[in-house]
C-alpha positions in Angstrom: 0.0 0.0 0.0 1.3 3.5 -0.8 0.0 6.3 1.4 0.4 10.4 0.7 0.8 13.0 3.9 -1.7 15.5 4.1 -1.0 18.3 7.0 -3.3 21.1 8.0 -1.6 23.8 9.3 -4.0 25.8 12.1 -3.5 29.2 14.1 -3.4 26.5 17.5 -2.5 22.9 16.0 -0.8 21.3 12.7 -2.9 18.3 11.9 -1.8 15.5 9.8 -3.2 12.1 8.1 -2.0 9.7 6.1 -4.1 8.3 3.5 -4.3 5.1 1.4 -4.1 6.1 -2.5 -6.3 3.2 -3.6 -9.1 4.9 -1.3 -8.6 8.2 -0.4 -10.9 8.3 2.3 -9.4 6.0 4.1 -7.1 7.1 7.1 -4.4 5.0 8.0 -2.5 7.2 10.3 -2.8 10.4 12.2 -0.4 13.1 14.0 -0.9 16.6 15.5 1.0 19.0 17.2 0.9 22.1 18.8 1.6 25.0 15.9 4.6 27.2 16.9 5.4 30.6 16.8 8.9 31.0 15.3 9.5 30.5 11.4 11.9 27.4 11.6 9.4 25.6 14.3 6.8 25.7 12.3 8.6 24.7 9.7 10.2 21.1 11.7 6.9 20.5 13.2 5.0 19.9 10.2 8.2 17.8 9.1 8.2 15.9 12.4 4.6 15.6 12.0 5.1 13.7 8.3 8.1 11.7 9.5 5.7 10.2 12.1 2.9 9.3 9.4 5.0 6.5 7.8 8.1 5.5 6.1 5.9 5.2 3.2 4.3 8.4 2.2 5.0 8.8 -1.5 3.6 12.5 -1.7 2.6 15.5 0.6 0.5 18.1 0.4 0.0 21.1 2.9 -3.0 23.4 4.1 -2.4 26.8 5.1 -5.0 29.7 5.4 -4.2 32.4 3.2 -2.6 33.2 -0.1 -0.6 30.7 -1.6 1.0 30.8 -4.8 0.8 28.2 -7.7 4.8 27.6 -6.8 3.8 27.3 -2.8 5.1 30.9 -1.8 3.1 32.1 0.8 1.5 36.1 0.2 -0.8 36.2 3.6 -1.7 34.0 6.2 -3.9 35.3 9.7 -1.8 32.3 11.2 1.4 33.0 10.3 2.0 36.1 9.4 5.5 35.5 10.2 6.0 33.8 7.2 4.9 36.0 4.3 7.3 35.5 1.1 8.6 31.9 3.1 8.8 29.0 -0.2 6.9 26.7 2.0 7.1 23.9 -0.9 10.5 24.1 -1.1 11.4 24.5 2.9 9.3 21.6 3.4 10.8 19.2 0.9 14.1 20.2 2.3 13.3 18.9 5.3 12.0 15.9 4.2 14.5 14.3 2.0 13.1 15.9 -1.4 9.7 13.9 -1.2 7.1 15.8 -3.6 5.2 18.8 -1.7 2.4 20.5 -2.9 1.4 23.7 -1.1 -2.4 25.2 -1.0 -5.2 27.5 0.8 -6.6 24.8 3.3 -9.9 25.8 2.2 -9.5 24.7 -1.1 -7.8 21.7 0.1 -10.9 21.0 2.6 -13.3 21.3 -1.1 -11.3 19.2 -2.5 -11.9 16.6 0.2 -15.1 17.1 0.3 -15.6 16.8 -3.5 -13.3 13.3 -3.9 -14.5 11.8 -0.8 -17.1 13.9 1.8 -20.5 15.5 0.4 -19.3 16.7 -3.1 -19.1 13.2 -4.4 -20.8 12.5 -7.9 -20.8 16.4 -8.3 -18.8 18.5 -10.3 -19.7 22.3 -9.8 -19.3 22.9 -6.1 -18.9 25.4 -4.0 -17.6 24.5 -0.2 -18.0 27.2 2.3 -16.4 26.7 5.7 -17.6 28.7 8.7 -15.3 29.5 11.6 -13.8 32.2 12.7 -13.3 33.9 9.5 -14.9 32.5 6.3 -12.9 30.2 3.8 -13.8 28.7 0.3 -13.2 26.5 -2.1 -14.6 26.0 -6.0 -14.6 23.4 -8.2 -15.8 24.0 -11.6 -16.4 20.5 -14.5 -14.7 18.5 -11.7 -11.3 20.7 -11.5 -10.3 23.2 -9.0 -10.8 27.1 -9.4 -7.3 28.3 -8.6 -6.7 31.5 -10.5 -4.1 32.7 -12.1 -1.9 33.2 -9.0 -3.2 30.4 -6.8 -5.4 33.1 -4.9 -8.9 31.9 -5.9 -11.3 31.0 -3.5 -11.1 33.9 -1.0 -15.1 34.4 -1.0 -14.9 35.5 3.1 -13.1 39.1 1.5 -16.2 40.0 -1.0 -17.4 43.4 -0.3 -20.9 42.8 0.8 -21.4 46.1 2.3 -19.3 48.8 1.4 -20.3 51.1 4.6 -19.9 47.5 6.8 -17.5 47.5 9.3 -13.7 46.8 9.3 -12.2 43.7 8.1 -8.8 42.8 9.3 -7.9 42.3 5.6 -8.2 46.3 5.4 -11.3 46.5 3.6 -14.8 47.3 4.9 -17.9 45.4 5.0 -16.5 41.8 4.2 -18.7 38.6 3.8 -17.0 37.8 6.7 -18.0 40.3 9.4 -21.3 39.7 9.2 -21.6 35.4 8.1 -18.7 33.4 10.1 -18.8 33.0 13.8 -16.5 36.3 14.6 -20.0 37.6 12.3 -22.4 35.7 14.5 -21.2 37.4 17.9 -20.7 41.1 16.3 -24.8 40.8 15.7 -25.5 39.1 19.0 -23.7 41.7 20.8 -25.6 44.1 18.9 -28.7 42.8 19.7 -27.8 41.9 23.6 -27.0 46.1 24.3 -30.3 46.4 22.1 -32.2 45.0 24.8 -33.2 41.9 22.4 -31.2 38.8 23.5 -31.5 38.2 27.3 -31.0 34.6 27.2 -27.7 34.7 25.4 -26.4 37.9 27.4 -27.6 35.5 31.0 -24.7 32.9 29.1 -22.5 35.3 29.0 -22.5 36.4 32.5 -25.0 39.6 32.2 -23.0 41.7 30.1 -23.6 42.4 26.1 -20.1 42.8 25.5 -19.6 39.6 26.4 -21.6 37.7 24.2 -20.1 35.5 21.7 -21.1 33.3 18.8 -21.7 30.1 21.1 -23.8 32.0 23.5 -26.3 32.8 20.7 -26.1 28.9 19.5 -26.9 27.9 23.1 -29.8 29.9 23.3 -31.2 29.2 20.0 -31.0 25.3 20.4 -32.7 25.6 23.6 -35.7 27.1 21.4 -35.4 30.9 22.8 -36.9 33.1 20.1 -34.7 35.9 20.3 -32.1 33.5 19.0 -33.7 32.3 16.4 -34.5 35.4 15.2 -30.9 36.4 15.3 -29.7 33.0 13.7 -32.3 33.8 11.2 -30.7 37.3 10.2 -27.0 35.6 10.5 -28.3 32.9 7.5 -29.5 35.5 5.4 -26.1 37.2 5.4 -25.1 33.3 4.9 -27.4 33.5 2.0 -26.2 36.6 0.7 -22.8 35.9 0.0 -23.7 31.4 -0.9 -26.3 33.0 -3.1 -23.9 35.7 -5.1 -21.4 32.7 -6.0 -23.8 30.7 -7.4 -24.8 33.3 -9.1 -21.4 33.7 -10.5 -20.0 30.2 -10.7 -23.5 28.5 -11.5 -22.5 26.0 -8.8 -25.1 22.4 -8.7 -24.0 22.1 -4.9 -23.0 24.0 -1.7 -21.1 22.5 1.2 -21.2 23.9 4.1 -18.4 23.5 6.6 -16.5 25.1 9.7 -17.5 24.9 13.5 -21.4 26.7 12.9 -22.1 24.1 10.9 -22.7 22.2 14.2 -26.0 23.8 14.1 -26.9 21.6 11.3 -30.7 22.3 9.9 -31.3 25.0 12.8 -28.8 27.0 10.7 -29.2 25.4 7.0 -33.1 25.4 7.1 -33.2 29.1 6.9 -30.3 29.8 4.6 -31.6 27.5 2.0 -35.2 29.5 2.4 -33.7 32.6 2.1 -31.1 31.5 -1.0 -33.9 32.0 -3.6 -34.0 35.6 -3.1 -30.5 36.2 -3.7 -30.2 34.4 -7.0 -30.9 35.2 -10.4 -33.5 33.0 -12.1 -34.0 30.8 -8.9 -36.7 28.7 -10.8 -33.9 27.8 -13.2 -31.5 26.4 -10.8 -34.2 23.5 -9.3 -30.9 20.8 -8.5 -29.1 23.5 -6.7 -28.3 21.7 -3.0 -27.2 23.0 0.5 -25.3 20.2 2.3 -23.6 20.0 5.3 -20.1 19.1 5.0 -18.9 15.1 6.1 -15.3 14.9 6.9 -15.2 17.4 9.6 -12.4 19.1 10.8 -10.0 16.1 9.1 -11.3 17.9 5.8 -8.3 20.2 5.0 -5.9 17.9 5.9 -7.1 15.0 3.9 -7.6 16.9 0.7 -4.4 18.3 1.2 -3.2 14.7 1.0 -5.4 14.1 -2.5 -3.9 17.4 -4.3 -0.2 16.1 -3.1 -1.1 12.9 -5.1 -1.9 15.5 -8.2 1.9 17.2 -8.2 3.9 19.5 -6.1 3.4 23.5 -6.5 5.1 24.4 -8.8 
């Protein structure tokens, strides 16, 4: 059996997995470790991390939020901003004896997971939208990644959705994601706690509005308080918003939807998929058009990392 190295490389942990090529959703092995802070340490724990997946590995392939470059240069990462400019492909390969590396946004490496072996199976227009902190993305168009012609596609969380929105740490203003990941979430449940309209989620957060954050409002809204709802219903239109200008633009068959909120499952799809219709064009016409929830959980980055390294190193 020959197995590729996928590693997922987090603002907290590096996560890797080692997958069998005859059936990539298979996970034969698994390592993590606590992500450093200084350039070279990051660098040896992801290399320590593959060394421990198997004497096997016969190609690698790496997840890191931000911009990535086709040849695995990193441009911007929230994680490590350290490293802006470091060749992560060819720093990594060094260290690991000259095996193959291939270098790539984890959230297009999570679509890709999902597409060869989570929700997207059997489709080949997808859209995967992961919902944490910040907002990633990843699109597949006739069965092939959407990469761009610098490696940079896929950064949906940084459309302008409202130009008079508030700051985004990109240095823009009004990004998807202020207002649709969970950083989104508690910005509008703190909004509405000093507004006087969500006492059960300002009681979880100890009395004070300031204090609210995105799990506070989850709480309350899974226990059934309607103020909650209500607010979880205003978060999935934003959700909407941004799902519904992609498809829009990409004429995608299926949306999966990833990241920590996704927890929620139907409490938070249910009313993004009824409010999708009203931000598409010709919404009759797109009948087959699908809101999933993503399968492969937080393991997602790091095993389609693994599939693109079988593909090729950066290059």
């Amino acid at each position: 059996m020959t197995i590729s190295a996928g590693v997922d490389v987090g603002g907290t942990k590096i996560l890797g997995v080692a997958i069998d090529d005859e059936d990539p959703g298979t996970i034969v092995a698994e390592q993590r470790l606590a992500t450093p802070e200084a350039e070279d340490a990051v660098l040896d724990a992801m290399a320590e991390i593959i060394g421990k997946l198997g004497a096997d590995v016969s190609a690698v392939g790496v997840g890191i939020a931000g911009l990535v470059d086709r040849t695995g240069v990193l441009h911007a990462s929230p994680n490590l901003p350290h490293m802006l400019g470091v060749d992560m492909a060819a720093e990594i390969q060094r260290r690991i004896g000259g095996l193959p590396v291939r270098v790539d946004n984890d959230a297009t490496c999570a679509a890709w997971g999902e597409h060869v072996a989570g929700a997207g199976r059997g489709s080949n227009d997808v859209l995967m939208v992961t919902l944490g902190t910040g907002i990633g993305s990843g699109l597949i168009s006739d069965g092939e990644l959407v990469r761009g012609a610098h490696g940079f596609g896929g950064e949906a969380g940084h459309m302008v959705v409202d130009a008079h929105g508030p700051p985004c740490p990109c240095g823009r203003w009004g990004c998807w994601e202020r207002f649709a990941s969970g950083s989104g979430l508690a910005r509008l449940g703190r909004d509405a706690a000093a507004a006087g309209r969500l006492e059960r989620a300002k009681e979880l957060a100890g009395g004070e509005s300031w204090l609210v954050k995105g799990e506070h409002v989850t709480e309350a809204a899974r226990a059934g308080d309607p103020q909650a709802l209500a607010l979880l219903e205003t978060f999935a239109g934003w959700v909407a918003l941004g799902i519904g200008n992609l498809v829009t633009v990409l004429d995608a068959s299926l949306v999966v939807v990833g990241g920590g909120i996704i927890e929620l499952g139907d409490l938070l799809l249910d009313p993004v998929r009824a409010a999708l219709p009203g931000h598409l064009m010709c919404p009759n016409e797109r009948s087959e058009l699908r809101i999933v929830p993503a399968e492969l959980g937080p393991r997602a980055g790091a095993i389609g990392a693994a599939m693109l390294g079988l593909r090729g190193p950066s290059r």
